[in-house]
NUVO-454817 format. One record per atom (N, C-alpha, C, O): residue in three letters; atom name; z, y, x. Coordinates in steps of 0.02 Angstrom, whole numbers, always signed. Each point is the difference from the previous one (the first is absolute). Layout:
[node ALA,CA,[Z,Y,X]]
...
END
This chain:
[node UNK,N,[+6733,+1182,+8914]]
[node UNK,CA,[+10,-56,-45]]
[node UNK,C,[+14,-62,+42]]
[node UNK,O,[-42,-22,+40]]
[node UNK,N,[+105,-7,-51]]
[node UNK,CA,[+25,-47,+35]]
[node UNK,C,[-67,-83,-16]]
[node UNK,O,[-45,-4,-41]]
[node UNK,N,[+63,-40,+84]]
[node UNK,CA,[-47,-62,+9]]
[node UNK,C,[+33,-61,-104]]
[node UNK,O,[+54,-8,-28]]
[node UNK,N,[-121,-15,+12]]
[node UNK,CA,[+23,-27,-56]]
[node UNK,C,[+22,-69,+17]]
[node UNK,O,[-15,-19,+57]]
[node UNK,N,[+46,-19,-93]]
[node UNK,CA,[+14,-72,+0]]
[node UNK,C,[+6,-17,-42]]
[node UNK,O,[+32,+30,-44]]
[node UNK,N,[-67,-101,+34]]
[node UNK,CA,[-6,-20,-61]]
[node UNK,C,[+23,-79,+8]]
[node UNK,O,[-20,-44,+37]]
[node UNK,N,[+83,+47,-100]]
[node UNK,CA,[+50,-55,+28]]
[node UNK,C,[+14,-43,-86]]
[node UNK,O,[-23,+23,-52]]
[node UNK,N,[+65,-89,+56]]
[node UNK,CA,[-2,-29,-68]]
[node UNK,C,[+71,+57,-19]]
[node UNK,O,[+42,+33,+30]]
[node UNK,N,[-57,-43,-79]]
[node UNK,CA,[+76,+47,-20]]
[node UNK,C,[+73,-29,-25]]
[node UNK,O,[+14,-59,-12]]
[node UNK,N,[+19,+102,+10]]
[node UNK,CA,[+83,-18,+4]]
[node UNK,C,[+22,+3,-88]]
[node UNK,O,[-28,+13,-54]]
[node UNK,N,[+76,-27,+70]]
[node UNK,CA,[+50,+35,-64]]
[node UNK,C,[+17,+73,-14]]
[node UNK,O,[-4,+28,-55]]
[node UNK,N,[+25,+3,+118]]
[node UNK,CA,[-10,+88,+8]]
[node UNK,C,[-68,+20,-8]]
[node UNK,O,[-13,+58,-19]]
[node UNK,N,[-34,-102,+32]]
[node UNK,CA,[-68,+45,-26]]
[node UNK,C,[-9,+18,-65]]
[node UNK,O,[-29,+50,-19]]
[node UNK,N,[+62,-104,-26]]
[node UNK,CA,[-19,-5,-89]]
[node UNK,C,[+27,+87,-29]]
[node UNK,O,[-16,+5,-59]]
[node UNK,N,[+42,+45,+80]]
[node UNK,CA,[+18,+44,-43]]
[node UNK,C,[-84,+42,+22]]
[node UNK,O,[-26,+30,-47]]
[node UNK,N,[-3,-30,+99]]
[node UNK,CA,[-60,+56,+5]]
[node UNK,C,[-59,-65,-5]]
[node UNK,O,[-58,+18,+13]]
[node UNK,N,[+67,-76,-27]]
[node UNK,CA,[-44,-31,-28]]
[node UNK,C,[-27,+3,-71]]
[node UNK,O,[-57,+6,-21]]
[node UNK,N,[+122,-11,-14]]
[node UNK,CA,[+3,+4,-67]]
[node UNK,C,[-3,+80,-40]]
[node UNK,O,[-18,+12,-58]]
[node UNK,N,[+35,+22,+97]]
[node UNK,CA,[-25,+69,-13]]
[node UNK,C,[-79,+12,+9]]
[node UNK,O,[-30,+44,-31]]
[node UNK,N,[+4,-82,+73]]
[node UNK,CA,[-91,+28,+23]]
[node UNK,C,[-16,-59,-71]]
[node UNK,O,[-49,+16,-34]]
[node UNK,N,[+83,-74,+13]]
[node UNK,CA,[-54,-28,-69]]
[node UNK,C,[+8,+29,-50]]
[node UNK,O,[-35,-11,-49]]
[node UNK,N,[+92,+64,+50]]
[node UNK,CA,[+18,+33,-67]]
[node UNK,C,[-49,+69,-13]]
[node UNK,O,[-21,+21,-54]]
[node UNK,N,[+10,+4,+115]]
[node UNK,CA,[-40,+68,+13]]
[node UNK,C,[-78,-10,-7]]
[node UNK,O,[-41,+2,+47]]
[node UNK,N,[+25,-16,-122]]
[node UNK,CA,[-59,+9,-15]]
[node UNK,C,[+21,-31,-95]]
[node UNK,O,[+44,-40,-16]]
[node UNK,N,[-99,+81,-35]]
[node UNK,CA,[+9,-19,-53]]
[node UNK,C,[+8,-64,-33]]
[node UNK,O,[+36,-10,-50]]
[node UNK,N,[-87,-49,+93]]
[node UNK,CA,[+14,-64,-13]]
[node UNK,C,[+82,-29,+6]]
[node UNK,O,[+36,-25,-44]]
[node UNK,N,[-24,+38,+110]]
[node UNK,CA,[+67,-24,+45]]
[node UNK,C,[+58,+47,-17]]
[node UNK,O,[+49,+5,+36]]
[node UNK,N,[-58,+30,-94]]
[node UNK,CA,[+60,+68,-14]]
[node UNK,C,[+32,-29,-64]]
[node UNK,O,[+52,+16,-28]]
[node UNK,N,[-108,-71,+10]]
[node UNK,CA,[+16,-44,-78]]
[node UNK,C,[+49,-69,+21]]
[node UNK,O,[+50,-21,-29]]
[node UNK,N,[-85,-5,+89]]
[node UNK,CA,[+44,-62,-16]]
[node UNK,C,[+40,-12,+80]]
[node UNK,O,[+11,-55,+25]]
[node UNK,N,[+3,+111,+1]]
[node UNK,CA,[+46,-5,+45]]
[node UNK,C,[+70,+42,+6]]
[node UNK,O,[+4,+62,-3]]
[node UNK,N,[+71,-123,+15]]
[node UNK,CA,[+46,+41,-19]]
[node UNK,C,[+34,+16,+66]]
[node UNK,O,[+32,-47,+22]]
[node UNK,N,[-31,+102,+14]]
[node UNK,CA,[+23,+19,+56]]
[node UNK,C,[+87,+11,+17]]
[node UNK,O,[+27,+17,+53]]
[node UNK,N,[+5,-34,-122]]
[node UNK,CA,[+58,+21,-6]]
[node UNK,C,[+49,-79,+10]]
[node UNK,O,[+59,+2,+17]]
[node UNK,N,[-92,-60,-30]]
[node UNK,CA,[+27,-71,+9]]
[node UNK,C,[-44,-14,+41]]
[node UNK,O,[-58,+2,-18]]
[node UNK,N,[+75,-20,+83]]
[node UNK,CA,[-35,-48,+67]]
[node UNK,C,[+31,-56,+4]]
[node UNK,O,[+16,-25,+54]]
[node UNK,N,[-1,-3,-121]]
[node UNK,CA,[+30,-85,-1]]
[node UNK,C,[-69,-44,-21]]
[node UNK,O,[-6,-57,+21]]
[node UNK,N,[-30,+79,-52]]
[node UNK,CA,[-87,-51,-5]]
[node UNK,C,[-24,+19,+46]]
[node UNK,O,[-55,-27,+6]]
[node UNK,N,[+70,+81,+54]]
[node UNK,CA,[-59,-2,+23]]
[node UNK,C,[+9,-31,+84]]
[node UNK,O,[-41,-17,+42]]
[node UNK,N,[+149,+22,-45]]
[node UNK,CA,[+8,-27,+48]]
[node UNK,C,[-16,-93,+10]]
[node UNK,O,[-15,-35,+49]]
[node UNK,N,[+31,+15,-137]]
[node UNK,CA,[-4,-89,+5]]
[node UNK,C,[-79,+4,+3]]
[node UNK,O,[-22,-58,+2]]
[node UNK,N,[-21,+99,-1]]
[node UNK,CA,[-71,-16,+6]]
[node UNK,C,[-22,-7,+73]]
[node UNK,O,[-35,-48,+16]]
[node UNK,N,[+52,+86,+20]]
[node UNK,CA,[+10,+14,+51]]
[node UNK,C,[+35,-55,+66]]
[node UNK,O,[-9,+4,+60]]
[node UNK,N,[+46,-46,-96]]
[node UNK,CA,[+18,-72,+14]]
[node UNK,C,[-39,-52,-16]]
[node UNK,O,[+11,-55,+25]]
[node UNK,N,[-54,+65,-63]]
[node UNK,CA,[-42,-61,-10]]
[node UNK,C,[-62,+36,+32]]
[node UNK,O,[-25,-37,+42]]
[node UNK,N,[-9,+96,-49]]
[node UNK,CA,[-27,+4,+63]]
[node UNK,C,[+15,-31,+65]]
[node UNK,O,[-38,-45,+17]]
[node UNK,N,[+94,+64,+27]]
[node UNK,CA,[+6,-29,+48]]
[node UNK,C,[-7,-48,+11]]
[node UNK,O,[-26,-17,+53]]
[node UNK,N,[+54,-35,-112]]
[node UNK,CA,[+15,-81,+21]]
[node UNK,C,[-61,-20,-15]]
[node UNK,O,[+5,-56,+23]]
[node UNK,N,[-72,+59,-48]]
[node UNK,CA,[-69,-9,-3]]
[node UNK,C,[-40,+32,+84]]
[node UNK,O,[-7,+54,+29]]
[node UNK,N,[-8,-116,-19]]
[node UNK,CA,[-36,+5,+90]]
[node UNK,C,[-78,+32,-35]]
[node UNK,O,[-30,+36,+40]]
[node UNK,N,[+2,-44,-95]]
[node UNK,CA,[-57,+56,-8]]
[node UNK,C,[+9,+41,-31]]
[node UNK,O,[-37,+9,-49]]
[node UNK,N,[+86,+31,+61]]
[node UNK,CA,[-1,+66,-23]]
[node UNK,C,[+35,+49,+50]]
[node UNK,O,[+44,-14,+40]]
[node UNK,N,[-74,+78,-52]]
[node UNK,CA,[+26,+52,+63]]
[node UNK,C,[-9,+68,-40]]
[node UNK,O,[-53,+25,-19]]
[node UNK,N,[+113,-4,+10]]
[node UNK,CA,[+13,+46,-18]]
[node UNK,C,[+20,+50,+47]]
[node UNK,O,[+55,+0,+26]]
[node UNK,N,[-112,+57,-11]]
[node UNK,CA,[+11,+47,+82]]
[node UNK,C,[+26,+79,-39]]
[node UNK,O,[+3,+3,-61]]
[node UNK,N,[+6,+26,+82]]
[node UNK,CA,[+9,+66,+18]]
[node UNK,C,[-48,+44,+51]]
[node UNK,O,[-11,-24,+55]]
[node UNK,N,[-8,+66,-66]]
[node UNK,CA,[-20,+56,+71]]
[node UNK,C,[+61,+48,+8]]
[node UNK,O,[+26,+38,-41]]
[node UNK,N,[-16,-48,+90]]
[node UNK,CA,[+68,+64,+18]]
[node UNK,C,[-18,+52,+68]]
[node UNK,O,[-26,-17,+53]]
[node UNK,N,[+46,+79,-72]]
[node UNK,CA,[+2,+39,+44]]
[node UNK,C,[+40,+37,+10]]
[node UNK,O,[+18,+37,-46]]
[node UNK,N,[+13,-32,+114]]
[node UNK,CA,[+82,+41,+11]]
[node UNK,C,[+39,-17,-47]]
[node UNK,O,[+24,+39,-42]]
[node UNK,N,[-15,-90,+44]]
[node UNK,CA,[+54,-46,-53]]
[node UNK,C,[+2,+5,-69]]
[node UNK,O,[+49,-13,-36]]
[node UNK,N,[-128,+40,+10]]
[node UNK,CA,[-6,+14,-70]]
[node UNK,C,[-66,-59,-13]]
[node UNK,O,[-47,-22,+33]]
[node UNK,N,[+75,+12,-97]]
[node UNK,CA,[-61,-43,-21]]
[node UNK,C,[-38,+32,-52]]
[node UNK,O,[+20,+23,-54]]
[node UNK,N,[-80,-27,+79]]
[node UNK,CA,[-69,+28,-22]]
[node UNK,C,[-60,-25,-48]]
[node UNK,O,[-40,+35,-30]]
[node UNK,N,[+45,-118,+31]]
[node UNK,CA,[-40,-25,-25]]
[node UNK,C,[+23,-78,+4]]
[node UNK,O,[+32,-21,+48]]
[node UNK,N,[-54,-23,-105]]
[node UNK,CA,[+30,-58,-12]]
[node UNK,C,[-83,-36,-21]]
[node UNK,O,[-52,+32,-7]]
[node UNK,N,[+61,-124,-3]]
[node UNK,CA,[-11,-32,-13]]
[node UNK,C,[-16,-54,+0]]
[node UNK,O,[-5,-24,+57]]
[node UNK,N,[-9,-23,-113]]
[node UNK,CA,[+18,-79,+21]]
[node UNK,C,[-65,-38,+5]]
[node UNK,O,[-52,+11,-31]]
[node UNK,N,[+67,-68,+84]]
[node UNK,CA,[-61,-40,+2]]
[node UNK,C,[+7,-67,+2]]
[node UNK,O,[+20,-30,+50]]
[node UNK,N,[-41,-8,-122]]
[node UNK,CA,[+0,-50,-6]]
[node UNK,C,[-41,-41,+9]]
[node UNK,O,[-51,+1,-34]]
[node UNK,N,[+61,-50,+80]]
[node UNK,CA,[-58,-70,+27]]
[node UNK,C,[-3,-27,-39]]
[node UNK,O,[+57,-9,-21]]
[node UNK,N,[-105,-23,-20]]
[node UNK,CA,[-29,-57,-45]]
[node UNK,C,[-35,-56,+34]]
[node UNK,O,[-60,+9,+13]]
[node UNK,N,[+97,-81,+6]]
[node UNK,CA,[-69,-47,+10]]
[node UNK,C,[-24,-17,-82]]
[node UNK,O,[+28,+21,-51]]
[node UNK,N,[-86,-62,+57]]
[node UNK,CA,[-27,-1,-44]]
[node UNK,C,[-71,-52,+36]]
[node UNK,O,[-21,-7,+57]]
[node UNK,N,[+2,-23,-130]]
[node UNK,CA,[-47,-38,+0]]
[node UNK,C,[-72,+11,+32]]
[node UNK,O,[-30,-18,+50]]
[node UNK,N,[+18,+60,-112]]
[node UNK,CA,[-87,+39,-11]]
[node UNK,C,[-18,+15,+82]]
[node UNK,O,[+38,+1,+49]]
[node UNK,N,[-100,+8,-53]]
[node UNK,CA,[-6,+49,+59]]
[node UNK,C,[-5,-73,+54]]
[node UNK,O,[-21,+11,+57]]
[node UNK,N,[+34,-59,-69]]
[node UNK,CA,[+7,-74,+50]]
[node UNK,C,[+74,+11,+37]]
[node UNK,O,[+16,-10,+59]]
[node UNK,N,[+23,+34,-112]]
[node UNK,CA,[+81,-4,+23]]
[node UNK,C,[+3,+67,+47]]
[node UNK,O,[+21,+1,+58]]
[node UNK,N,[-44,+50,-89]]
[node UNK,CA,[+22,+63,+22]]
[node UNK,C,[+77,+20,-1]]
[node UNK,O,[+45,-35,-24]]
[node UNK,N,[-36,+91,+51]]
[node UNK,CA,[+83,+17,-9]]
[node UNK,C,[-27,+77,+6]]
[node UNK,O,[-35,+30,+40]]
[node UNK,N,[+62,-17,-86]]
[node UNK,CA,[-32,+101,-8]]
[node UNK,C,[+60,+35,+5]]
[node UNK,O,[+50,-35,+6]]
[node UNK,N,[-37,+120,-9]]
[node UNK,CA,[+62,+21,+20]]
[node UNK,C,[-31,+53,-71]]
[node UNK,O,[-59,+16,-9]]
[node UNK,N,[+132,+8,-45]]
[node UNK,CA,[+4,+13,-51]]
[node UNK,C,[+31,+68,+19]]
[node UNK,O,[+60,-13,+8]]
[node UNK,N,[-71,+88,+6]]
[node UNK,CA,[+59,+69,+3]]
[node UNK,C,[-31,+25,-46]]
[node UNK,O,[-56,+13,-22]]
[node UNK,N,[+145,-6,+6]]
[node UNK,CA,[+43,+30,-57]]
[node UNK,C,[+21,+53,-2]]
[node UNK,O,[-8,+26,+56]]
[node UNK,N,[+41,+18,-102]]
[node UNK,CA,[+39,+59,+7]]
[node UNK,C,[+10,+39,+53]]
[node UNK,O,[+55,+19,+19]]
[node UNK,N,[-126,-2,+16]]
[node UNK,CA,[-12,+61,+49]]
[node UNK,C,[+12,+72,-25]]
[node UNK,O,[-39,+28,-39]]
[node UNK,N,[+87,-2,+59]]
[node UNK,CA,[+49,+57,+1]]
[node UNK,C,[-1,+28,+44]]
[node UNK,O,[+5,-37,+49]]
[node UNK,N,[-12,+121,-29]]
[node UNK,CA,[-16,+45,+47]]
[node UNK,C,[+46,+79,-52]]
[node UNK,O,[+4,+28,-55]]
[node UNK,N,[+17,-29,+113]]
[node UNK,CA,[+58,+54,-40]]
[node UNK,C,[-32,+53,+7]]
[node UNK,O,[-37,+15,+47]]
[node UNK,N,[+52,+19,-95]]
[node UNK,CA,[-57,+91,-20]]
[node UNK,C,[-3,+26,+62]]
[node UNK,O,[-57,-3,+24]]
[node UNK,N,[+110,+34,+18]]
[node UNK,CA,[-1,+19,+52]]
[node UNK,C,[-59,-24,+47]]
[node UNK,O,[-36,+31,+40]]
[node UNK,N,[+37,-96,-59]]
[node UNK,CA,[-54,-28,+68]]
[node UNK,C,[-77,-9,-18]]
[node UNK,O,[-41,-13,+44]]
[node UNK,N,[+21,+23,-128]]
[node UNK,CA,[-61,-21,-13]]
[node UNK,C,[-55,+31,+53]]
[node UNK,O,[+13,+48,+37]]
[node UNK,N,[-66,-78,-40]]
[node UNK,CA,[-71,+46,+13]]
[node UNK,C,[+38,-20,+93]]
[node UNK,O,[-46,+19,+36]]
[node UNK,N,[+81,-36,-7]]
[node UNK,CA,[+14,+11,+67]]
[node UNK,C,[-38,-70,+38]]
[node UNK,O,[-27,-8,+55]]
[node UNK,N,[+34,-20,-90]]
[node UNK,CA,[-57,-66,+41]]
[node UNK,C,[+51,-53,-12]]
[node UNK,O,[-19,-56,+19]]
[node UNK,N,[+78,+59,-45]]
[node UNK,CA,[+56,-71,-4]]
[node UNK,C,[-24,-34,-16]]
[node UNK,O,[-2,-52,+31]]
[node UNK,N,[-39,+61,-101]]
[node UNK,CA,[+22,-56,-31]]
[node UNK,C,[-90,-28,+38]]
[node UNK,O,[+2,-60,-12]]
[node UNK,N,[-53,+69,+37]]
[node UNK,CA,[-26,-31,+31]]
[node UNK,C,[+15,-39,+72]]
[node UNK,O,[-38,-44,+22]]
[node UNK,N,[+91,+64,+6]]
[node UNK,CA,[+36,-24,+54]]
[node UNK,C,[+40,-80,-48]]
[node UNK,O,[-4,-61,+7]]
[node UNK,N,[+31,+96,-41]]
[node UNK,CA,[+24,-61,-75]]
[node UNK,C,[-20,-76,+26]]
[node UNK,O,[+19,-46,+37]]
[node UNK,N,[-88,+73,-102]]
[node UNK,CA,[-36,-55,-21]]
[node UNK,C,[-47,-20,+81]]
[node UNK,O,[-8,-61,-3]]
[node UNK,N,[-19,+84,+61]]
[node UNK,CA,[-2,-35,+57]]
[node UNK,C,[+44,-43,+27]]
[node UNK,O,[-9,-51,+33]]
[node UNK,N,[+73,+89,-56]]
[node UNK,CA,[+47,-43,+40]]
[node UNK,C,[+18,-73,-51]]
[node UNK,O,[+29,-47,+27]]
[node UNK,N,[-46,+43,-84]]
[node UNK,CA,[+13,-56,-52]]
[node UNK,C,[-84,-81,+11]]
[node UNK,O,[-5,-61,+0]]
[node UNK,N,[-39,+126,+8]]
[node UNK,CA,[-63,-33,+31]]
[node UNK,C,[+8,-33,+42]]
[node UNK,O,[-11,-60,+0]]
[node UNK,N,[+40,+104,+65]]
[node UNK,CA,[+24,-68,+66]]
[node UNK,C,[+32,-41,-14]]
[node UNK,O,[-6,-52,+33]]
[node UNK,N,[+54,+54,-85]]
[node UNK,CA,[+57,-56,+25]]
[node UNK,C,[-35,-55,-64]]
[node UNK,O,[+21,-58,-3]]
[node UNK,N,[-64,+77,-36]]
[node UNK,CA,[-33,-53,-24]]
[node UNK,C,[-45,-36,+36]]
[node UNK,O,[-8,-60,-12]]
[node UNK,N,[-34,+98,+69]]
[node UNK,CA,[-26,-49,+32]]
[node UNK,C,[+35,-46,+58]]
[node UNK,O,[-20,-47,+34]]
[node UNK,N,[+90,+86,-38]]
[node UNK,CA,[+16,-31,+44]]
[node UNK,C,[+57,-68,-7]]
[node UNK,O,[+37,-32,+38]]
[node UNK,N,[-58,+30,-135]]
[node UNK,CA,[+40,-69,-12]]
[node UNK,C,[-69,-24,-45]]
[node UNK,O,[+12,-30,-52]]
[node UNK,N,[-77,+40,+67]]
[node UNK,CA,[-54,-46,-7]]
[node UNK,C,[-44,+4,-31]]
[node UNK,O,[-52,-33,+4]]
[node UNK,N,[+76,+99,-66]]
[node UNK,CA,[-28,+10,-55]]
[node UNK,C,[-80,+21,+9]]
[node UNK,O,[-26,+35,+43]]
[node UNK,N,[-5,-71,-102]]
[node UNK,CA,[-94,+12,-18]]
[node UNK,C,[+9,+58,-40]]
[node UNK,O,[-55,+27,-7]]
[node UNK,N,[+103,+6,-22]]
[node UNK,CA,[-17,+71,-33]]
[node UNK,C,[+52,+11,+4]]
[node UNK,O,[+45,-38,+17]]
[node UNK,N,[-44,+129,-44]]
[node UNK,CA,[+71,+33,-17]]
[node UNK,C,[-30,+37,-86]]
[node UNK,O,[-50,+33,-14]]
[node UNK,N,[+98,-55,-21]]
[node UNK,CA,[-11,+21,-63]]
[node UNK,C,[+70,+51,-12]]
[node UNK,O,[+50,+5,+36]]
[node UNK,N,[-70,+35,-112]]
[node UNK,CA,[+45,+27,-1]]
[node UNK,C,[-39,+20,-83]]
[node UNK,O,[-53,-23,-20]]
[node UNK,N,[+104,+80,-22]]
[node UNK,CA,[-32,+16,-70]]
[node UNK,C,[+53,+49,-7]]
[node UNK,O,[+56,-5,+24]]
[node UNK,N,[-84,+65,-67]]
[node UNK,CA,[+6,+60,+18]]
[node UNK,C,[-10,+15,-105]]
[node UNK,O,[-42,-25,-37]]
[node UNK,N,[+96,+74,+21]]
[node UNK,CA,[+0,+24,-58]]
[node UNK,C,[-59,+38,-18]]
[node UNK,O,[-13,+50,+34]]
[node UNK,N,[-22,-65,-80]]
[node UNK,CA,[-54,+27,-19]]
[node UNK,C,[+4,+78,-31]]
[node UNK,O,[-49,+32,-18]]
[node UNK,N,[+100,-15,+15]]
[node UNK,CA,[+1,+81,+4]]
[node UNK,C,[+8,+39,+69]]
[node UNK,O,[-4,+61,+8]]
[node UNK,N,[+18,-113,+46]]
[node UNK,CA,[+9,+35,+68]]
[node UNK,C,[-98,+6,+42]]
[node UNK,O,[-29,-41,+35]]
[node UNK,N,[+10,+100,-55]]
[node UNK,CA,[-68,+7,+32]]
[node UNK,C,[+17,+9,+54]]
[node UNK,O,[-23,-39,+42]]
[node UNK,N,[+63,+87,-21]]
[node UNK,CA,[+0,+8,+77]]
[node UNK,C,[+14,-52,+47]]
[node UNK,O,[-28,+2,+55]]
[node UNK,N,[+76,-60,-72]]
[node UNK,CA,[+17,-67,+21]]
[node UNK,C,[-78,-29,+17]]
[node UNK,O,[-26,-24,+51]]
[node UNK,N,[+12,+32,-91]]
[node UNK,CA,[-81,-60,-14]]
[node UNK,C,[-40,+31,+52]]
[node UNK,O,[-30,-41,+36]]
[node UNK,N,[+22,+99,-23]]
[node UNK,CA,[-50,+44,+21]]
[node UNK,C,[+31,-10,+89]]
[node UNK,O,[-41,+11,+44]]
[node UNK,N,[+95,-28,-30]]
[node UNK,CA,[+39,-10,+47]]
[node UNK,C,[-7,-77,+45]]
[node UNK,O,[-7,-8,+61]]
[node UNK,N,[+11,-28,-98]]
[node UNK,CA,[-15,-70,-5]]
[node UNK,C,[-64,-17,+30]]
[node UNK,O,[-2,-32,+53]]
[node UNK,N,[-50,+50,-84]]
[node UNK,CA,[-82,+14,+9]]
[node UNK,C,[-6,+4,+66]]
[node UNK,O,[-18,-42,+41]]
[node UNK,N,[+38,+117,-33]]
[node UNK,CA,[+4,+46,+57]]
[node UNK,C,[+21,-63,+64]]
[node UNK,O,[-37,+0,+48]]
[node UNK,N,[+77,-35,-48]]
[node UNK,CA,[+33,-44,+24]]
[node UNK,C,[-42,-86,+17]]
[node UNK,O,[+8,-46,+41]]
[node UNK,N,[-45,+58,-86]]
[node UNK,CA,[-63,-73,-1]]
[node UNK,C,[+26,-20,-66]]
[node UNK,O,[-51,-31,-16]]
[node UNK,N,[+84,+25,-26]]
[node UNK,CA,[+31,-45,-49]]
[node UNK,C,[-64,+14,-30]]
[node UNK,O,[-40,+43,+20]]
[node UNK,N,[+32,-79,-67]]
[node UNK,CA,[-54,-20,-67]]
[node UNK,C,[+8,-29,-50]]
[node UNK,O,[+2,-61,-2]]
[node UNK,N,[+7,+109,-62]]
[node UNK,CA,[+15,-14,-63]]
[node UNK,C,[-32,-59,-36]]
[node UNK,O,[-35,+9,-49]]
[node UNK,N,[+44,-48,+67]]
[node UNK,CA,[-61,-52,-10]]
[node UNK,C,[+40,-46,-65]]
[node UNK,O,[-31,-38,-38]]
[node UNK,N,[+75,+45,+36]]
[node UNK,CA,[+50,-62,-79]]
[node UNK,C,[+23,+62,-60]]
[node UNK,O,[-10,+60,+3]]
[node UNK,N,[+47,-107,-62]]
[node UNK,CA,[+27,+79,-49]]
[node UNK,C,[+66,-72,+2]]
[node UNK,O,[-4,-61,+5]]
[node UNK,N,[+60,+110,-11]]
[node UNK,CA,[+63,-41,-5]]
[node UNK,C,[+24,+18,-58]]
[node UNK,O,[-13,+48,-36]]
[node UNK,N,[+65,-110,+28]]
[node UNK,CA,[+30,-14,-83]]
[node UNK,C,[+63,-25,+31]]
[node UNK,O,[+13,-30,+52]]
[node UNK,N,[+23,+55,-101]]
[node UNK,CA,[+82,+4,-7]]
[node UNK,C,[+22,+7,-53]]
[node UNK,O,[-12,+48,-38]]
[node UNK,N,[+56,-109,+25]]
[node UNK,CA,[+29,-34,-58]]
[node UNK,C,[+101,+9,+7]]
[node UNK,O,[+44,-40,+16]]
[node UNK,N,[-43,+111,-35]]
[node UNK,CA,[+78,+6,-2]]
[node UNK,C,[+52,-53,-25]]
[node UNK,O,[-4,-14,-60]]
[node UNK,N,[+55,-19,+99]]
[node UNK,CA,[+58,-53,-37]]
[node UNK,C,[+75,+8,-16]]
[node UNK,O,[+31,-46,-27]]
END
């Protein structure tokens, strides 16, 4: 098994990006793998936003695992700035292999290493194994989140 790297991602990444959010029952509903025109202009405003990092894990020129990490400053906390990951994706092939804990370490560092007092994140309440993963990881279910579709 060749060495991993975990890099922000391209425009050629979006077809095995957008395939790993589609490959699960949630992400099979509202992702369209057949138009990469929303996901390429998203993907531009990612970039042009200095807190946000949208990575990839690649191995032997395949990508394996994705996701984004958004910096928040913020008040609370006596003007904390916390780091927000998103849409952590690990392609079937690779589950259970340790990625996606290589992942979220590697999202951990680079939050501390732009300052952040926490790393948050929120996880679909039908995904047990996610949660149970998370834990495993130090996370702590400690809030309930609300989402107001527009």
């Amino acid at each position: 098994m060749g060495d991993l790297e975990i890099r922000r991602a391209t425009v050629d990444d979006l077809p095995a990006i957008v395939a790993m959010l589609a490959d699960d029952p949630l992400g099979s509903q509202r992702e369209t793998p057949d138009d990469m025109a929303p996901y390429r202009a998203a993907l531009e405003r990612v970039d042009a936003d200095p807190n946000q990092s949208l990575v990839v894990a690649v191995r032997e020129d395949r990508v394996i695992g994705t996701l984004q990490l958004t910096i928040i400053p913020g008040l609370s906390h006596r003007g904390a700035v916390r780091a927000l990951i998103e849409a952590v994706r690990i392609h079937a092939d690779e589950r259970g292999s340790g990625l996606g804990s290589q992942l979220i370490e590697w999202a951990i560092d680079a939050s501390r290493q732009r300052g952040c007092l926490m790393v948050q994140l929120t996880s679909d309440k039908t995904r047990t194994d996610a949660h149970r993963f998370y834990e495993r990881l130090g996370f702590s279910p400690t809030h309930e989140g609300f989402k107001l579709r527009l």
